[in-house]
KOLPA-727140 format. One line per 10 residues: number of its first residue (from 1); for each residue x, y, z of N, C-alpha, C. Coordinates in Angstrom, 3 decimals. Layout:
NUM	X,Y,Z,X,Y,Z,X,Y,Z; ...
END
This chain:
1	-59.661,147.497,-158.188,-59.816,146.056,-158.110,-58.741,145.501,-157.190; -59.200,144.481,-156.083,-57.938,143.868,-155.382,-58.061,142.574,-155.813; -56.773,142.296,-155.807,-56.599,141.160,-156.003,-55.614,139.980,-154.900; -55.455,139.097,-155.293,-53.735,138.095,-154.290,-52.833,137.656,-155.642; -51.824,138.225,-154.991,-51.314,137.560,-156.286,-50.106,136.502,-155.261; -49.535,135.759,-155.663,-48.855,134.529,-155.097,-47.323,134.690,-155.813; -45.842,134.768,-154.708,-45.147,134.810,-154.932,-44.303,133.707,-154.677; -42.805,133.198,-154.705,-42.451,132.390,-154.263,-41.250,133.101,-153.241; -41.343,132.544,-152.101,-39.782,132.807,-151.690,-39.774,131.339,-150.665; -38.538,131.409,-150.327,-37.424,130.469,-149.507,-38.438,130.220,-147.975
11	-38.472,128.947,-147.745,-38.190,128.537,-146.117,-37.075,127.274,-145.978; -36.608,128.479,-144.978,-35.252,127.795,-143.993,-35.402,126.959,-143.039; -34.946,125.828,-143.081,-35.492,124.504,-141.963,-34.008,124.009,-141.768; -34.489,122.815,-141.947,-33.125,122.090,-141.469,-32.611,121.890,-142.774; -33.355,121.412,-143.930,-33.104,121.174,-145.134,-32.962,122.889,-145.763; -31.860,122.638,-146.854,-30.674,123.708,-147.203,-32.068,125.161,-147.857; -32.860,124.622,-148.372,-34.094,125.641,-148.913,-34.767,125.059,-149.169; -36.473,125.497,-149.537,-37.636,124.904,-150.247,-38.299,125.955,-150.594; -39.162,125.904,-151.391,-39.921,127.171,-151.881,-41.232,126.609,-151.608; -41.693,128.052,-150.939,-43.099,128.354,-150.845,-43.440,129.240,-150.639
21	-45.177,129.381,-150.976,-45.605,130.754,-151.262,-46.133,131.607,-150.412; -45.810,132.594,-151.191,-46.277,134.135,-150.354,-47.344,134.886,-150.736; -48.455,134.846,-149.705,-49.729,135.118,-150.352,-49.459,137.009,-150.355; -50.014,137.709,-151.279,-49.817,138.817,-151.336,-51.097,139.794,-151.708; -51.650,140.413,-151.364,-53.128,141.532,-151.555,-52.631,142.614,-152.701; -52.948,142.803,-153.723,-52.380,144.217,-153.570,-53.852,145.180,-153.415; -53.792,146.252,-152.511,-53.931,147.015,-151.705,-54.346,148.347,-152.581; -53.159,148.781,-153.460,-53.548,149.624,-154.087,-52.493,149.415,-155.313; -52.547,149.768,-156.703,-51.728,150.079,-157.834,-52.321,150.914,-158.494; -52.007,152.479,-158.473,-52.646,153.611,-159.023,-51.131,154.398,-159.406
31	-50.716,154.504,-160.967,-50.035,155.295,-161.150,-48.427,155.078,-160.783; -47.830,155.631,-159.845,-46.513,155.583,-159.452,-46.058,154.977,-158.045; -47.302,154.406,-157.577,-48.203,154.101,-155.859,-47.901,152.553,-156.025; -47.904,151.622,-155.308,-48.131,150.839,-154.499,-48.262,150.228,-153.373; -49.178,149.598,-152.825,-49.128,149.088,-151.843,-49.735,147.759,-151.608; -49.251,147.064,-151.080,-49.545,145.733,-150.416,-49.637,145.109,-149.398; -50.742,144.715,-149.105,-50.586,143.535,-147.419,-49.612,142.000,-148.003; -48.949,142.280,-147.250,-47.848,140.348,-147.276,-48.372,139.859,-146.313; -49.245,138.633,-146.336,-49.609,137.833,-145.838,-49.110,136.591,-145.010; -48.809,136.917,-143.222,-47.771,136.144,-142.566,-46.608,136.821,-142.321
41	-46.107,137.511,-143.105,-44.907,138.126,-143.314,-44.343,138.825,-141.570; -43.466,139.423,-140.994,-43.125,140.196,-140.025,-41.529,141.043,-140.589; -40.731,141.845,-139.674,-40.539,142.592,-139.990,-38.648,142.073,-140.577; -38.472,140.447,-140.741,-37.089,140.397,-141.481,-37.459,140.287,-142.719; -38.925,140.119,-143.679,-39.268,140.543,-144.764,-39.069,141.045,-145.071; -39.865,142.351,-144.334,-40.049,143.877,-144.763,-39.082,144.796,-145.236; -38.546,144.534,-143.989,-37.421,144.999,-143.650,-36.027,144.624,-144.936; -35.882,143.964,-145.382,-35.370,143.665,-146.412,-35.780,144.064,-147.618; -37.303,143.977,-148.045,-37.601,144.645,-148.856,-37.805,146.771,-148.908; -37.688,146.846,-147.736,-37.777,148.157,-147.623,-36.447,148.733,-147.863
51	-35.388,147.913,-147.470,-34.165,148.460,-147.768,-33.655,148.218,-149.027; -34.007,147.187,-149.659,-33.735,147.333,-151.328,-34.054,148.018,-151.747; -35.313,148.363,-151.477,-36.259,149.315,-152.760,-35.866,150.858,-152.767; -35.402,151.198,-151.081,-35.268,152.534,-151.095,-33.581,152.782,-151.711; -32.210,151.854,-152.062,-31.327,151.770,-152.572,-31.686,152.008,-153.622; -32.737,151.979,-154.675,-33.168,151.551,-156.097,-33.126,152.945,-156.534; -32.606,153.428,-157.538,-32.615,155.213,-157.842,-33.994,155.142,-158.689; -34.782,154.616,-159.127,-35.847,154.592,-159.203,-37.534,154.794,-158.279; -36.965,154.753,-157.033,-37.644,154.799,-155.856,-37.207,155.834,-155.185; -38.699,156.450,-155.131,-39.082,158.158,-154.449,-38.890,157.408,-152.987
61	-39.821,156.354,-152.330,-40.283,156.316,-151.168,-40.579,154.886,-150.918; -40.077,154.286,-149.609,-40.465,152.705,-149.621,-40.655,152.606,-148.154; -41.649,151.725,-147.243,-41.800,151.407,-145.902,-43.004,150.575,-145.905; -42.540,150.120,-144.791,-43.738,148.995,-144.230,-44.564,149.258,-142.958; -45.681,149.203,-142.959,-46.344,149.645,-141.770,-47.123,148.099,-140.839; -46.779,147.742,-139.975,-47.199,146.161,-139.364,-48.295,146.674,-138.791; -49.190,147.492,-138.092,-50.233,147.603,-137.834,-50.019,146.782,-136.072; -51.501,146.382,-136.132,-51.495,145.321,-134.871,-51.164,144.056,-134.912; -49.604,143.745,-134.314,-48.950,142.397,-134.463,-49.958,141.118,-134.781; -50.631,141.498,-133.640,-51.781,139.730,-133.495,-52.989,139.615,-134.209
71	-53.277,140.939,-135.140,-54.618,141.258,-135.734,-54.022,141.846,-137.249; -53.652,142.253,-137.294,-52.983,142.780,-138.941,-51.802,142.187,-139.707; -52.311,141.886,-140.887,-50.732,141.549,-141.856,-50.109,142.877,-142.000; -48.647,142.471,-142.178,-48.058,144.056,-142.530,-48.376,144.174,-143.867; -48.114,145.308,-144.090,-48.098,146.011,-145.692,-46.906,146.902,-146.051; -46.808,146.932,-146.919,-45.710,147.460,-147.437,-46.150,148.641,-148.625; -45.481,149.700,-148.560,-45.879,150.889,-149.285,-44.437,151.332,-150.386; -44.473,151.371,-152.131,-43.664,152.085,-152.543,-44.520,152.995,-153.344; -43.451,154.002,-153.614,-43.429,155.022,-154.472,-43.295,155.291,-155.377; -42.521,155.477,-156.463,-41.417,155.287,-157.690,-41.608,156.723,-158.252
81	-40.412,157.018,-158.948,-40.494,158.090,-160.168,-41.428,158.185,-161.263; -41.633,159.122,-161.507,-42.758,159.669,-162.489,-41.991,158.248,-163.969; -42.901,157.716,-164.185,-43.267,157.126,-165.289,-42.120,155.857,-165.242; -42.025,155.484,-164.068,-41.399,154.309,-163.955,-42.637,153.182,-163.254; -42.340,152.168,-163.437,-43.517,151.087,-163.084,-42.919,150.520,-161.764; -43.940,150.537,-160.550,-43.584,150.114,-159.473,-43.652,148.568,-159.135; -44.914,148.009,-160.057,-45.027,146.558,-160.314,-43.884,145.624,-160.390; -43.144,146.363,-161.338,-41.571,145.798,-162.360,-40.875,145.867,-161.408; -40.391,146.795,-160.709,-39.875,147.450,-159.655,-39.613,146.257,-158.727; -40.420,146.052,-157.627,-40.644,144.906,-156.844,-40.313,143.797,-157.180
91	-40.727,143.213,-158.291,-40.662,142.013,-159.520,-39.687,142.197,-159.806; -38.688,143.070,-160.080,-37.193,142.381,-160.324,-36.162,142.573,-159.281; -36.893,142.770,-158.158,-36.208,142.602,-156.260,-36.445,141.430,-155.976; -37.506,141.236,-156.314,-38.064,139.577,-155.997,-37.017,139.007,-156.816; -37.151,139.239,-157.646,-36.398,138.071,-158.577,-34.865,137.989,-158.153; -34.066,139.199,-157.920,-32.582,139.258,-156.948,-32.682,138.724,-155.833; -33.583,138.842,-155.311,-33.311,138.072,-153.975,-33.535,136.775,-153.888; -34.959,136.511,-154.789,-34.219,134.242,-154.983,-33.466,134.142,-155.594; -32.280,134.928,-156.346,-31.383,134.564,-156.743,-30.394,134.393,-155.984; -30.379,135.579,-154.691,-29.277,135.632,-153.746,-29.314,133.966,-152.934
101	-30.602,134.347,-152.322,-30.768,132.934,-151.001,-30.529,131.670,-152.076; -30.766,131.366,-153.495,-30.631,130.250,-153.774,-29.311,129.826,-153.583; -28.814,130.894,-153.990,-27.009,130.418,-153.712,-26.277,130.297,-152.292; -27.269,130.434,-151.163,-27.212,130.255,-149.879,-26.208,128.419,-149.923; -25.166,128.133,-149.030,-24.750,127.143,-148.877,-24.685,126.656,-146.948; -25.277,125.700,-146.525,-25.240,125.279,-145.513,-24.486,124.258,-145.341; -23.920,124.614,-144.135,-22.959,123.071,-144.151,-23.350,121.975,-142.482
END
């Protein structure tokens, strides 16, 4: 079954943050697997999320594949250890990282 599921993260303007959403596919959730198209997304996302996840000692394997810039959303691929949940996984990266940018201060 695919679904979108809708996340929140940060846009940076002139004003200090605002939240809005991040449309998200998931792609596949089978087992210890995930994958997802991020919708809009390019590679200071990814790229951020690819490097958290693969820090995570819970995570076998993490990368993003962008496909064709002007024709494809990127997607993003993890892995995880046998009988750890990759869902949760992501979901509490997400959740560190609006914690980080909220505390972002502009002057």
């Amino acid at each position: 079954m695919r679904k979108v599921v809708f996340l929140q993260r940060f846009k940076m303007g002139s004003q200090v943050a605002g939240m809005i959403t991040m449309a998200i596919k998931v792609l596949l959730n089978e087992g210890n697997e995930l994958r997802i198209r991020l919708i809009g997304e390019n590679h200071t996302a990814l790229q951020l999320f690819r490097t958290r996840l693969n820090g995570n000692k819970d995570v076998e394997y993490s990368n993003y594949f962008i496909g064709h810039p002007g024709l494809d959303d990127p997607e993003l691929y993890l892995r995880v250890k046998k009988g750890k949940d990759a869902v949760k996984i992501l979901q509490s990266l997400s959740k560190e990282l609006v914690g980080e940018f909220s505390n972002l201060k502009f002057s």
